[in-house]
C-alpha positions in Angstrom: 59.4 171.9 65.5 56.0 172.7 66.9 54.2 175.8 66.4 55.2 179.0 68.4 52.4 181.2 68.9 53.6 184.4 69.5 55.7 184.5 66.1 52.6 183.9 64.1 51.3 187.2 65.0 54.4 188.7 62.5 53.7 185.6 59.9 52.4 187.9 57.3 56.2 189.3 57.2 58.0 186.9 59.1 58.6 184.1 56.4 61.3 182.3 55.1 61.6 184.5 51.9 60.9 188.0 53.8 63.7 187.6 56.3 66.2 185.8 53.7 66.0 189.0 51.8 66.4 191.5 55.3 69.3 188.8 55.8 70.8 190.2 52.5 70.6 193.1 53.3 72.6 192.6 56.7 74.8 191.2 55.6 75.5 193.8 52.8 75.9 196.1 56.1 78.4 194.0 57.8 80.5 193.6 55.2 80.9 197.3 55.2 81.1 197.9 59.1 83.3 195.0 59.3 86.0 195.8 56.4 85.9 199.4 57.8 87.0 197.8 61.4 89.8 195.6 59.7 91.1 198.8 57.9 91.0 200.9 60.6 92.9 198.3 63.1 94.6 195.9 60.8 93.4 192.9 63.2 93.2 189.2 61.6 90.6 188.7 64.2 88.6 191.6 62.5 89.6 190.1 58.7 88.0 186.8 59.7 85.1 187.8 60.8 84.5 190.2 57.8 85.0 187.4 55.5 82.8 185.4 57.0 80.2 188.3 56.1 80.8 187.7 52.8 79.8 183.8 53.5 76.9 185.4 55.4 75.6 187.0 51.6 76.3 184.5 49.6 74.5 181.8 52.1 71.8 184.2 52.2 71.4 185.0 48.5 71.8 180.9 47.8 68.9 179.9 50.4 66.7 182.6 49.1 66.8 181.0 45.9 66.4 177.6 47.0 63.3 178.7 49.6 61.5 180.2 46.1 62.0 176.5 44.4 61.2 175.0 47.7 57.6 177.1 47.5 56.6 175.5 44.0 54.0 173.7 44.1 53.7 169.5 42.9 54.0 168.6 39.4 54.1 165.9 37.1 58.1 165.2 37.5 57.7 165.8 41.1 55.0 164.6 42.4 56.0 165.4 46.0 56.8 168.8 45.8 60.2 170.6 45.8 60.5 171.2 49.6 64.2 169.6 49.4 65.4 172.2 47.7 65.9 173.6 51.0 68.5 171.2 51.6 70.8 171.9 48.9 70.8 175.8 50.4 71.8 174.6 54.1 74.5 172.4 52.5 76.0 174.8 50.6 76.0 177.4 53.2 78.0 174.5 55.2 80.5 174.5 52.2 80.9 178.1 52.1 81.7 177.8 55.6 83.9 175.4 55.9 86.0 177.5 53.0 86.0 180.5 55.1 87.7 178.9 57.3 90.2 177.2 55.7 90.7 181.3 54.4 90.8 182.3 57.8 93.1 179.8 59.8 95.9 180.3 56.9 95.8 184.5 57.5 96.0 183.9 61.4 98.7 181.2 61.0 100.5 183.8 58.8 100.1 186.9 61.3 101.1 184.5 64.1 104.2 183.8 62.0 104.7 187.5 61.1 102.8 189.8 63.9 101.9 193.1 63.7 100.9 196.1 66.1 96.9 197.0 66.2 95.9 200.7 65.9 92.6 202.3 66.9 90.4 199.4 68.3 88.2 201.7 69.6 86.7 202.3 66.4 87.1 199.1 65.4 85.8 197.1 68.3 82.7 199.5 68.2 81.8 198.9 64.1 82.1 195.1 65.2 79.8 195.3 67.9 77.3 197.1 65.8 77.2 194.5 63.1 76.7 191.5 66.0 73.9 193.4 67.3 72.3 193.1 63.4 73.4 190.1 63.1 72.2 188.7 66.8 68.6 190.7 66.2 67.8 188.9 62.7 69.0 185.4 64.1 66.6 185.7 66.8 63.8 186.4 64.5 65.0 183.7 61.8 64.7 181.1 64.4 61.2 182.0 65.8 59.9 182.1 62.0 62.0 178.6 61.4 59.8 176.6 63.7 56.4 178.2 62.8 57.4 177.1 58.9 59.7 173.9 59.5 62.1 175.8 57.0 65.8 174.1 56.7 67.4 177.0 55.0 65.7 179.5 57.2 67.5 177.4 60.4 70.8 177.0 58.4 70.9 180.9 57.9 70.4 181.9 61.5 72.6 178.9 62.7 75.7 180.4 60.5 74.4 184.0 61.6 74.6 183.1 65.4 77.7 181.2 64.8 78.9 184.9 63.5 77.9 186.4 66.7 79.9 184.3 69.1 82.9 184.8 66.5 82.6 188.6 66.9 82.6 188.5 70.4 85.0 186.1 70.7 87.3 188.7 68.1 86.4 191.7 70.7 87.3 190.1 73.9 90.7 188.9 72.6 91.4 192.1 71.0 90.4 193.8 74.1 92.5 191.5 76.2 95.1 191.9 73.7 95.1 195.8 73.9 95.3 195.6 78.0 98.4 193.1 77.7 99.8 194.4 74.9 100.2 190.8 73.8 99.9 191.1 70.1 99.9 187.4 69.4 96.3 187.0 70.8 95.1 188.9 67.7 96.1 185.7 65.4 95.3 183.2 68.5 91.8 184.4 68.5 91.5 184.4 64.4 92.3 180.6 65.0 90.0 180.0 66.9 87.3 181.7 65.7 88.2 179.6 62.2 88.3 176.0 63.9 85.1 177.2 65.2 83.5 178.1 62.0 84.8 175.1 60.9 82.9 172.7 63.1 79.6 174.6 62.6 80.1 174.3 58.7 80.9 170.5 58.8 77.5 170.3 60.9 75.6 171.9 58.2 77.0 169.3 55.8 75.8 167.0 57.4 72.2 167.9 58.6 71.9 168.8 54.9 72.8 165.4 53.9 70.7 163.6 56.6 67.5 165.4 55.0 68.6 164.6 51.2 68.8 160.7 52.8 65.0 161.1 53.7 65.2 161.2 57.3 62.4 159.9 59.2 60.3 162.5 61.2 61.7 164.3 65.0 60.3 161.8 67.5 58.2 164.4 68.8 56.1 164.5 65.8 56.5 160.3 65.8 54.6 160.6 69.4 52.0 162.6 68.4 51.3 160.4 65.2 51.6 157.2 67.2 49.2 159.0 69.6 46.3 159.8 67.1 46.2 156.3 66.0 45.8 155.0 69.2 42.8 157.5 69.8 41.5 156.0 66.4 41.8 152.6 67.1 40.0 152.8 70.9 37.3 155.4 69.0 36.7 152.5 66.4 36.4 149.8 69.5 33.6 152.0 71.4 31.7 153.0 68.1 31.5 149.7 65.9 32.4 147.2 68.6 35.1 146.5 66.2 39.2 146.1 66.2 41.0 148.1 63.9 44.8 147.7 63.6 47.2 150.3 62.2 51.1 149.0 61.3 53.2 149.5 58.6 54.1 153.3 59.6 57.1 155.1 57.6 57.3 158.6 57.7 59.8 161.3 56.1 60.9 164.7 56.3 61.2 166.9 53.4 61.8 170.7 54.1 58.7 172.1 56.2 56.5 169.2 54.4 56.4 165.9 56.3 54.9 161.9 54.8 53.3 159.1 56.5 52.2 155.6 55.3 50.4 153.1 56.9 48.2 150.5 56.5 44.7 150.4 58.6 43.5 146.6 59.3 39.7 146.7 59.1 37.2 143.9 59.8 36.8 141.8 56.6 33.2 142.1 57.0 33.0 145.8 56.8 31.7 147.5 53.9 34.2 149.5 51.9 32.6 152.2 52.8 32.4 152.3 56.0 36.4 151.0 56.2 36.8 154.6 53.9 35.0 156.3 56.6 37.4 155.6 59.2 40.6 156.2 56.8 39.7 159.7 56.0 39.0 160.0 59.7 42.0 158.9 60.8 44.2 160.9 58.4 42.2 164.0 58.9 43.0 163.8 62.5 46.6 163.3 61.8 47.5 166.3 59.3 45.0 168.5 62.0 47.6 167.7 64.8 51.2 167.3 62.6 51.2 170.8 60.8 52.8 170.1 57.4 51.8 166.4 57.3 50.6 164.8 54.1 48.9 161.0 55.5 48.1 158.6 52.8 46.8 154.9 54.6 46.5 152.2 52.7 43.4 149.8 53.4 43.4 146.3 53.8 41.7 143.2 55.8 42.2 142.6 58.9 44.7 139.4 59.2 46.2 140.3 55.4 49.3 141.9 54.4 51.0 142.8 51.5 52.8 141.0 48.9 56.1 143.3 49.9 55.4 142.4 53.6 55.0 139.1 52.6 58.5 138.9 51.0 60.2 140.8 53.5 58.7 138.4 56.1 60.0 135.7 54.3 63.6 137.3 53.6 63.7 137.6 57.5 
């Protein structure tokens, strides 16, 4: 996710733990706007998108926690940080999804079943709208502050808050349509739909939650611009020393907003190790400057030598 410029102006408010606790507070607000419409109108459209409110607060509360864990810093039992903690919260805002909607396809199956007139959708149309404005207006926001921090649960929160949008105004326009027809069955058609939708966006967050927990390797833009520095390295180390250098062995991972790469830099065996240090620190220097969020560790070795792993993976081939 690469830096975005005009959000950093608001980064002093705009983190992952500022807007996680304004997205509790939404969502407290929706709840209420929301379970006012469904009382006033008695819509299943309405009822599924107020209990997918309450998913909204507990996803919110739940990634709030994990982004405080997430903010720890490195210690003896783990030495890389706790930036996956962020992962656990986007999963189990995915769970709590995917049960929403399991809620919400058995109460429209049942008011298909067993329909029922809707009264005063004016009201409750307009207390809907008001809480997908909220909820449209922090989502924007979340996402801006999501790519400046490379912040998982912040992305999974305004993901299942946008996903709440479209399922509000996908409730209003069937209601609407369903007040100028006067077909009443559209009210349980469009609480269907709106739970197979919420379905497929939870079963998504399951899965990018589990992808990151698997140690995914970096977005390929970031892999360009790593590749990219090393190659500016290696030609540098050419015109300077009159010397090949040779970088290979690169893994990288993603962890949260806090991205790894290893490598091993090929030197000339007649170098000092000095000097071989000297262009190490250079080259990861240059590579956590351009990657914000990297940590580079290179390992050193002669030019013409690998590892014993390499060796035995060479040999396994």
């Amino acid at each position: 996710m690469p830096n975005v410029a005009p959000a950093s102006a608001f980064s002093h408010w705009l983190t992952p733990r500022s807007l996680l606790r304004i997205s509790v507070v939404v969502a407290l607000i929706t709840i209420v706007l929301k379970m006012m419409a469904w009382q006033l109108t008695g819509s299943v459209g309405l009822l599924s998108d107020a209990l997918e409110s309450f998913v909204n607060l507990a996803g919110a509360m739940f990634a709030l926690a994990m982004v405080t864990i997430a903010e720890r810093p490195a210690d003896d039992e783990h030495p890389y940080g706790h930036h996956k903690a962020e992962y656990f919260s986007a999963g189990f805002e995915g769970l709590l999804v995917v049960g929403a909607s399991v809620a919400i396809i058995w109460a429209s199956v049942d008011r298909w079943l067993h329909p029922q007139p809707l009264e005063r959708l004016d009201w409750g149309l307009g207390l809907s709208m008001v809480s997908t404005v909220l909820n449209g207006g922090l989502a924007w926001f979340m996402f801006r502050s999501a790519r400046v921090h490379r912040s998982m649960a912040l992305q999974g929160d305004a993901k299942h808050l946008m996903t709440d949008v479209y399922t509000s105004v996908g409730v209003v326009l069937g209601l609407g349509l369903a007040h100028v027809t006067g077909w009443v069955w559209l009210d349980a058609a469009v609480g269907l739909l709106v739970g197979l939708n919420i379905l497929w966006h939870g079963g998504q967050l399951v899965w990018n939650s589990s992808q990151g927990l698997m140690d995914v390797a970096v977005e390929p833009a970031q892999l360009q611009v790593i590749e990219a520095v090393l190659t500016q390295e290696a030609v540098a180390a050419q015109a300077e020393t009159g010397e090949q250098i040779v970088f290979d062995s690169l893994t990288t991972r993603q962890a949260g907003e806090r991205s790894f790469v290893d490598l091993h830099l090929h030197v000339p065996g007649a170098w000092s190790l000095s000097l071989a240090a000297r262009w190490r620190d250079r080259t990861e220097a240059a590579l956590m400057a351009r990657v914000p969020g990297l940590r580079a560790r290179i390992e050193l070795l002669p030019r013409g030598v690998d590892t014993v792993y390499e060796r035995q993976e060479s040999a396994a081939d």
